[in-house]
N, C-alpha and C positions, 0 to 999 in steps of 0.2 A: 481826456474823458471819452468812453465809446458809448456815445450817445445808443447807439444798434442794442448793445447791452444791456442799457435799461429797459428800451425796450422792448425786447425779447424777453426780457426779467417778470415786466408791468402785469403781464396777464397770471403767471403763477400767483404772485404776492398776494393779488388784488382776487383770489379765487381762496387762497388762505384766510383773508381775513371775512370774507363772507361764512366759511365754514367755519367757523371759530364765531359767529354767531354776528358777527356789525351787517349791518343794513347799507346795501348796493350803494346807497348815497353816498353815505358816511364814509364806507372804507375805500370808494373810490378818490373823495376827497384828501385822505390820510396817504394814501399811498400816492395821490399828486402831492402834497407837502415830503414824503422821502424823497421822489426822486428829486425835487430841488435840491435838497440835503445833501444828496449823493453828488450831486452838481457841486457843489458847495464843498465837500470833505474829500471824495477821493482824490481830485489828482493831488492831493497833499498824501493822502496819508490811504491808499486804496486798500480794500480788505481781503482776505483771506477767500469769505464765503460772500462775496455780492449777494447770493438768495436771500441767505441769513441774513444779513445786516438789513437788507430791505424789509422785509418782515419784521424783523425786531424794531425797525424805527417807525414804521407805519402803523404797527399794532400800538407803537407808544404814541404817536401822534392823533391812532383814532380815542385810546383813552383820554388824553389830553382833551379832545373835543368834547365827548363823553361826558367829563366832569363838570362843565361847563352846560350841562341840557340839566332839565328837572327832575329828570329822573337818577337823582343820586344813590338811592340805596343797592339800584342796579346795576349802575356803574361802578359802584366796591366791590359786586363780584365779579365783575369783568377783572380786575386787576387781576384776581388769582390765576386767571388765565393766560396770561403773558405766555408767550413762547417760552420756554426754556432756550440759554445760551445753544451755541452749537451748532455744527450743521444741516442743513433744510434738507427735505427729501427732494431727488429729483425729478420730481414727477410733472409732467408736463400736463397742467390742467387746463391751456386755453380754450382746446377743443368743448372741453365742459361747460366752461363759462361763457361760450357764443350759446351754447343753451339755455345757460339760467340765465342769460342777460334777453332770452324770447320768452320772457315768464307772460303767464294767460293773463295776469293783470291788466297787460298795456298791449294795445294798438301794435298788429304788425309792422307799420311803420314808424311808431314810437321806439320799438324794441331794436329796430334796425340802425334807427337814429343813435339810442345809446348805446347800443352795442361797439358803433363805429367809431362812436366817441372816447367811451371809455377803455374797450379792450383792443378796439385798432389800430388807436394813436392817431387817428384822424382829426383835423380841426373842423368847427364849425362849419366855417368857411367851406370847407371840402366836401362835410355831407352836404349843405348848401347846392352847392353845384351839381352835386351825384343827382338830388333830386328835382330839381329844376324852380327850385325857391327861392326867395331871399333872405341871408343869411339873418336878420331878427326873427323872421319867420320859423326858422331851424333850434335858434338859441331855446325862443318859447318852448319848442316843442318838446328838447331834451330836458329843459326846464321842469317841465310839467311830469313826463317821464320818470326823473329824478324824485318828486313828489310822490307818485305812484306807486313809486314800488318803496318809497322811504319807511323802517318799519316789517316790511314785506320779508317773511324767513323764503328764499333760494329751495324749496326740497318738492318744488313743481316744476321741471323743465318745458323750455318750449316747446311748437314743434319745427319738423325739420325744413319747410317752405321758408320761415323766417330765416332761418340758418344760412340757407342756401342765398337768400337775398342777401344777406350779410356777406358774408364770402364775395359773392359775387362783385357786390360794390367794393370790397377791401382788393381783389384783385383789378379791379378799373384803376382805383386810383393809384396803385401799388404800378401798374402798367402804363399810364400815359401822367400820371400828376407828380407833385413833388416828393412824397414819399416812395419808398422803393418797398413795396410790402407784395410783389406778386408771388413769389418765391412762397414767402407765408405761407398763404392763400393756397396755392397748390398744396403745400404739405398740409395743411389741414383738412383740404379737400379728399385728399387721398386717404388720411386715418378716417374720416368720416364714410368713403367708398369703401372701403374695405371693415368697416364695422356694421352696416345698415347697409339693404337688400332695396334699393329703390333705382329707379330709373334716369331720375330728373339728377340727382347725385351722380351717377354715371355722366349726363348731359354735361351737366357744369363743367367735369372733372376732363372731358373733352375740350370743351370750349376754352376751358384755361391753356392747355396745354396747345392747341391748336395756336392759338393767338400767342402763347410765351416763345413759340418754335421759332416765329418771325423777330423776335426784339432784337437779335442784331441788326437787324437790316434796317430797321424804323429809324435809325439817327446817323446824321452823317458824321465825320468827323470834327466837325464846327459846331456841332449839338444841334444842327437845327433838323425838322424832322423832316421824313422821306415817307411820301405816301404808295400806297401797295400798290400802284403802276409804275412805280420809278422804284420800287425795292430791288434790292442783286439778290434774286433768288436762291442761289448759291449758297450766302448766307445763311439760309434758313436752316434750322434743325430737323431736317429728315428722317433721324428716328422716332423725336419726340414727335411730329406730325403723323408717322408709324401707328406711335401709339394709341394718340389721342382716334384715329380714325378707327382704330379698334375695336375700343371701348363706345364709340358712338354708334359702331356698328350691331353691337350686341346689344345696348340698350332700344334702339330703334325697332331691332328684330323683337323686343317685347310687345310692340304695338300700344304702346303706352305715351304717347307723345306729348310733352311740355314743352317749356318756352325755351329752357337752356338747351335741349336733344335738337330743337329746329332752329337755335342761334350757331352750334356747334355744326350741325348739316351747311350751314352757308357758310361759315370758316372751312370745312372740308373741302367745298369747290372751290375755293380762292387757292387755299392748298394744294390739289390736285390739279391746276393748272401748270404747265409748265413754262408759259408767258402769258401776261395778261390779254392777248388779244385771243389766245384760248381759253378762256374765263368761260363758261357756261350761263350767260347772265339768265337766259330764259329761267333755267331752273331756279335760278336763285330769286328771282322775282316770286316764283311760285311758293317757297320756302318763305320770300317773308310775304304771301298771302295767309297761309299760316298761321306766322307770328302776330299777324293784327287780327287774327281770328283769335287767339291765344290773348295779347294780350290789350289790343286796342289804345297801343302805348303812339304818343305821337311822337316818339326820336322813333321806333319803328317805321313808322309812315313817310316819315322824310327820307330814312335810308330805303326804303321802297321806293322811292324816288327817282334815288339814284340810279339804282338796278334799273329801273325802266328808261330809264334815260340809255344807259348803253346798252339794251337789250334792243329796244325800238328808236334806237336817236334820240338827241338834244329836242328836240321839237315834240317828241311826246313825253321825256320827261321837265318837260315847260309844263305843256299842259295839264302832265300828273300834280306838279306844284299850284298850278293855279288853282286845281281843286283842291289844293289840303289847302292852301290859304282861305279856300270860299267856306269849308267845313270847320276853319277855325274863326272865323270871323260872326258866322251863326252861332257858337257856343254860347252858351248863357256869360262866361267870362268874358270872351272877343280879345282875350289876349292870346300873342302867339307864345307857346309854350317851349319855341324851336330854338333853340339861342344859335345853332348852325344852319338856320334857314339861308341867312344868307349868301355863306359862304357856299350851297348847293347850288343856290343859283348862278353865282360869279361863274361854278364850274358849268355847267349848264349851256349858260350863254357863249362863253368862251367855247364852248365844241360846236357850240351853230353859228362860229366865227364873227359873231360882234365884241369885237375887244374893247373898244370905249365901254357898253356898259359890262361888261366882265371885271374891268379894271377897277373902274369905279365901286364897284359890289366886294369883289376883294379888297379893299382899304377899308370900306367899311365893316365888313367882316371883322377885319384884323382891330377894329376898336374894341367890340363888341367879345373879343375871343378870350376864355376863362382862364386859360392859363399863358406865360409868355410864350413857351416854344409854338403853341400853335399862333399867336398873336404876329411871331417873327418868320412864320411859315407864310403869312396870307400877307402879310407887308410882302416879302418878297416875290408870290403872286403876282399885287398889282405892278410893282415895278416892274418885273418882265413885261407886263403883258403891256405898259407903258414903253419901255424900251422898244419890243417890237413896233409900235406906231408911229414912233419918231426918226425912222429908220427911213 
């Protein structure tokens, strides 16, 4: 069974049965019952036209639902609609359906939420993580979502800021999570840059590309992962970094600056290094002064941190951290928002040569850490950093 297949399949099917008139709820749920189906029937008996059969079982599945709501006399005419047997067209509507899934109904971050759910293939769990919540907190949300637009005719699209949010998080977790969707994510970025004349779509469409140039080098042979001071340069893709710096360069020169053109500018100087100890930190600290001016996001703040840490030493980026901890601790919440706070610290400490607590801070990190490979990166942190002391 090629799990890939479906879904690559998901977002046509599930863009059909909206335009054929089911509501976002319904025909996302009808086309989760096909792909079980498909789960279920092909490797016996695999079809001719995957598109087709997925539409023809989903549209019978959302009837099936259908018949079963109060509204019956509606649902008789839905039947006459049925697809006809045959081959589906090829038309690749996902790019569409990341717009009508940012309909003005619902909350740019609701729309993001289901967006990633439904047309990403993302779990809960994952948007979860993307946004720094807890996964009940995520369920409700698409919950509610789901509700929202239940009913809701698709012929108002969103706009393109949501879009771009979307994207954005489908390439994170397509790039460091369990899913492998970066790939995606670039090619719909790029039909989107090259259909619409905007800046921040240029930014993205850099920033992806910048960050994809490096993915070989990000993992070692053992899977575990290798951070961008210890990457073999080499590795890296030097055209597609080419590129990506191209296109940041032109949208920059619009004087137009968003959040993705100045996440992309501090991917350019890691890029443009040709050994980390050539890293330009200055500017890049400046770049994400910027960003917190942009977007007063606190994973910004922390990876500001960093930068100041190797730009002015481990001992001012302490004291940069002591202050985001004072300014989160003032919040009306007083919770920390950082779930990698830790582990900035561990590194931190460790370059202003206290290994006991570096060590200690790395293990706990590594509890604390969202996904395994980085969970199995900061375990092996502390033990080095234990090995050395025991020496």
């Amino acid at each position: 069974m090629n799990e890939a297949l479906l879904r690559s399949l998901t977002p046509s099917v599930l863009a059909v049965l909206v335009r054929r008139g089911a509501d976002f709820a319904a025909a996302e749920d009808a086309v989760q019952d096909a792909l079980v189906e498909a789960l279920r029937v092909w490797p016996a008996d695999p079809p001719r036209d995957p598109k087709a059969w997925l539409v023809t079982v989903a549209w019978r599945k959302f009837l099936d639902a259908t018949r079963a709501d109060t509204a019956r006399r509606r649902r008789e005419d839905l039947v006459d609609e049925e697809p006809a047997p045959g081959p589906a067209p090829a038309a690749d509507d996902t790019l569409q359906l990341y717009f009508l899934c940012a309909h003005p109904s619902l909350t740019p971050s609701s729309a993001v939420a289901l967006t990633l759910r439904a047309v990403g293939g993302l779990t809960t769990r994952q948007i979860a993580q993307a946004y720094l919540v807890p996964e009940a907190t995520m369920a409700q949300r698409i919950s509610r979502a789901k509700r929202t637009v239940s009913g809701v005719r698709f012929d108002r699209p969103g706009d393109v800021a949501t879009v771009l949010r979307v994207l954005y998080l489908v390439f994170n977790e397509g790039y460091s999570g369990d899913v492998d969707l970066a790939a995606e994510a670039i090619r719909l970025t790029r039909q989107l840059a090259a259909s619409i004349d905007h800046p921040e779509v240029a930014g993205l469409l850099a920033l992806m590309l910048l960050h994809h140039a490096r993915r070989a080098a990000r993992t070692a042979a053992d899977g575990g992962l290798v951070p961008l001071a210890e990457q073999d340069r080499g590795r890296w893709d030097t055209q597609m970094i080419a590129e990506g710096v191209e296109i940041l360069q032109t949208a920059l020169a619009r004087d137009r600056l968003g959040e993705f053109q100045a996440q992309a500018a501090i991917a350019a100087l890691h890029a443009d290094a040709p050994t980390v100890e050539e890293t330009d930190w200055v500017q890049i600290v400046e770049w994400y002064d910027e960003l917190v001016r942009l977007t007063d996001s606190p994973v910004v703040r922390l990876n500001r941190v960093v930068a100041v840490g190797e730009a002015d030493g481990p001992r001012a980026g302490l004291a940069a951290l002591a202050a985001l901890d004072d300014a989160s601790a003032s919040s009306s919440s007083g919770k920390n928002p950082m779930p990698r706070r830790t582990a900035v610290a561990a590194h931190l400490h460790e370059r202003d040569g206290d290994l006991v607590t570096a060590a200690r801070l790395y293990a706990e990190a590594a509890r604390k850490a969202p996904n395994l490979a980085e969970r199995d990166h900061l375990t092996r942190q502390a033990a080095r950093l234990n090995s050395r002391r025991s020496r």
